[in-house]
ZAZA-168199 format. One record per atom (N, C-alpha, C): x, y, z; residue in one letter. Coordinates in steps of 0.05 Angstrom, whole numbers, plus 5000, padded with zeros to 4 digits. Layout:
XYZA...
***
This chain:
673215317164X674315287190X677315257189X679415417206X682015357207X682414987225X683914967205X685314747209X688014757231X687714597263X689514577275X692114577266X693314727285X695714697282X697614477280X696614227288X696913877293X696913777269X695113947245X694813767227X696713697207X698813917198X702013837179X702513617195X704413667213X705013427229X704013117227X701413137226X700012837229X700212707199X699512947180X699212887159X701612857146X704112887151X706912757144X707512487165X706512507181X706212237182X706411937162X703811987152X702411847130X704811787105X705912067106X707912067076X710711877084X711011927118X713811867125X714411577110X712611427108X712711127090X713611137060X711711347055X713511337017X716611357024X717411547038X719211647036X722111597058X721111317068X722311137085X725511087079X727711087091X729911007087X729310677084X732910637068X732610307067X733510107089X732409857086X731809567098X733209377087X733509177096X734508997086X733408717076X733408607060X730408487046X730608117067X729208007061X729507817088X727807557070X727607537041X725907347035X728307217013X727306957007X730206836992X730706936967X727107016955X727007086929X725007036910X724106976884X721807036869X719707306874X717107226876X716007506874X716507566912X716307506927X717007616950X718707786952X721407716938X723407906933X723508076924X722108106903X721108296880X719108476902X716008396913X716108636930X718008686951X718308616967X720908736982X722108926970X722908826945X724309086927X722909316923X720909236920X719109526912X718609766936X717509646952X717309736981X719409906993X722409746991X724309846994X725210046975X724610046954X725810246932X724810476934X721110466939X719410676930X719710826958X721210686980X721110767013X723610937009X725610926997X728310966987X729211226965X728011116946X728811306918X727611586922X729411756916X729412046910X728012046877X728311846867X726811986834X724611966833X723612116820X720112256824X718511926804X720811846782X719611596771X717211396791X718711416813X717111146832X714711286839X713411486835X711011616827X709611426813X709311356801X708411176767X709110866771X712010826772X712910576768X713110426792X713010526815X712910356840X710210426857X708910586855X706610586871X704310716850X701010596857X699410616839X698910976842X696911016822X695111246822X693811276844X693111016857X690711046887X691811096913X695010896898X697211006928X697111326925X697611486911X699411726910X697011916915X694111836908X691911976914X690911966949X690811736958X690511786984X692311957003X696111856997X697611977002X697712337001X696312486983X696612686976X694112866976X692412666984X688912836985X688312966963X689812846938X689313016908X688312736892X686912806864X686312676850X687412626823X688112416813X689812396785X691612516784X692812666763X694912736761X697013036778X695113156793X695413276824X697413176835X695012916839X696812766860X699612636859X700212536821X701112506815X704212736820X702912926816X705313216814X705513186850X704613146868X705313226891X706912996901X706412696894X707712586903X711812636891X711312736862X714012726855X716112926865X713813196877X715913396889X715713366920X714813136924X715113116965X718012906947X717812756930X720512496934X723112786929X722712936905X724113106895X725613196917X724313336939X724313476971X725613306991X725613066983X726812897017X725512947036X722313007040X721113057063X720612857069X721412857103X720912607120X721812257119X725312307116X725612167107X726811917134X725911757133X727011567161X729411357154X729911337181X732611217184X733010897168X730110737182X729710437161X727210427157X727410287144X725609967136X726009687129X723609627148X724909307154X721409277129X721909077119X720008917104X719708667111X716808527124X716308327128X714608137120X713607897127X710407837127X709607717093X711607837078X710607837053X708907597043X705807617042X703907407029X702707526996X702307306983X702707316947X700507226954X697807326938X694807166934X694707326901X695907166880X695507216853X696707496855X695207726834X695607876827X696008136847X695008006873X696008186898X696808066916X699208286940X700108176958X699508316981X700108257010X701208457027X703708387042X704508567065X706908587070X707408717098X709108707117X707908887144X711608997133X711109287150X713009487140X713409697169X715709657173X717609837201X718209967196X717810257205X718610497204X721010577228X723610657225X724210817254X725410997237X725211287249X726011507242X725411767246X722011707243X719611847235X718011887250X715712007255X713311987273X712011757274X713111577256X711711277263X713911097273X715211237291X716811027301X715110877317X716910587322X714810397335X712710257331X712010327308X708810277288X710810047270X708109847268X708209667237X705609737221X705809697194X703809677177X703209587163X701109477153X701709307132X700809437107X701509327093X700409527064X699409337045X698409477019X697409257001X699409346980X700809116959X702009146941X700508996922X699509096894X698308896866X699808976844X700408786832X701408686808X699108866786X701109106768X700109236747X701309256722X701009136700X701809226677X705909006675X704608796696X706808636703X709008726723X708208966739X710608976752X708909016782X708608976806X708409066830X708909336838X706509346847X707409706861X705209806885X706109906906X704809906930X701110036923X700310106938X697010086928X695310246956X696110106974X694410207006X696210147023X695810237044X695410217078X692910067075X694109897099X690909677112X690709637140X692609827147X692209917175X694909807191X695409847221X697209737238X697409497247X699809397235X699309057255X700609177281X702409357283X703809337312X703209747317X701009777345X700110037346X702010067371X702410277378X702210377406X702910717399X700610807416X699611127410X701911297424X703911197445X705011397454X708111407435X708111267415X710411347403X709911427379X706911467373X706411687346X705311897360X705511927374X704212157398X706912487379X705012637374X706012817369X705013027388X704113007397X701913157421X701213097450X701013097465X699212957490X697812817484X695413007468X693012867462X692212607434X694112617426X694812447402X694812107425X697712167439X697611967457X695311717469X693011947470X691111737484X688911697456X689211737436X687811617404X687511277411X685211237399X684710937399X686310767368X686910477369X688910527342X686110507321X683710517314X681910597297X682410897286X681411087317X681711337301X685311367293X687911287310X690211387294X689511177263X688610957255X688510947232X687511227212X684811227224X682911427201X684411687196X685911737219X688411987209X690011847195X691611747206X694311687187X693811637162X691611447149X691211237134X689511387114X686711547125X684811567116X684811987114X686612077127X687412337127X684112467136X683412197163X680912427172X681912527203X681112867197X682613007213X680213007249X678312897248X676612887261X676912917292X678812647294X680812557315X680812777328X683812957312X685213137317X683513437326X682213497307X680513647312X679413657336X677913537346X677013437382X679313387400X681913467389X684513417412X684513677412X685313897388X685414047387X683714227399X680114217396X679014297423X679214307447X679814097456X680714077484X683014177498X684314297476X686614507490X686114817491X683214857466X683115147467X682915327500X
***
């Protein structure tokens, strides 16, 4: 089946976060700071390194709809590319439970302007590096609205797109205009 025309679009969405301009960090310091840093770096840096060293295997696999080292190669030539790169990031929220954290994360620039999210960051091999999406703390559909029909998405299904790269949503918007 051809895939809507909606679907690049939505699905850079999702990436506009790796590839987030920088924020300014807002915590005094220890590991809070340290993620902040990460977040901000891996949202920031052009080098394909933060592939590996700042975000896991599972980050770069969901992000990329590829598996292992795929995914690995796709995430380093979207940083390589500067696709979708936004204006900030604010980093907030940051909670430490042992060996993992999370964090709520502002986008403006991008198709997620107006959106917060929170993400999961865990501690690997001693250093922190982002991991998931765990969905929206702060939704509102008409400013990820790439479409009309995007607009009226419930924030479940814009999660299962953005988050979960299920095109399902979209697909049934996309009907409704044939």
């Amino acid at each position: 089946m051809k895939k809507p025309h909606l679907v690049l679009p939505l699905l850079l969405l999702a990436a506009a976060l790796a590839l987030a301009a920088c924020g300014g960090s807002s915590s005094g310091g220890g590991e809070e700071a340290k993620i902040e840093e990460v977040i901000e770096e891996s949202a920031t840096s052009s080098d394909p390194s933060k592939c590996t060293e700042l975000q896991t295997a599972a980050f770069n696999e969901n992000e990329s709809g590829q598996k292992g080292a795929a995914a690995t190669k796709a995430c380093e030539e979207e940083t390589e590319a500067k696709e979708n790169e936004a204006e900030t990031v604010k980093v907030s929220n940051v909670k430490v439970n042992g060996e993992k954290a999370t964090a709520e994360v502002e986008v403006e620039g991008t198709g997620l302007n107006g959106q917060s999210v929170e993400v999961e960051v865990i501690e690997e091999d001693g250093n922190w590096k982002l991991n998931k999406f765990l969905g929206f703390t702060k939704f509102d559909a008409s400013s990820l609205a790439v479409s009309e029909g995007v607009a009226e998405l419930s924030q479940s299904d814009a999660e299962s797109m953005v988050f979960e790269k299920d095109l399902k949503p979209v697909e049934e918007i996309a009907k409704s205009c044939e």
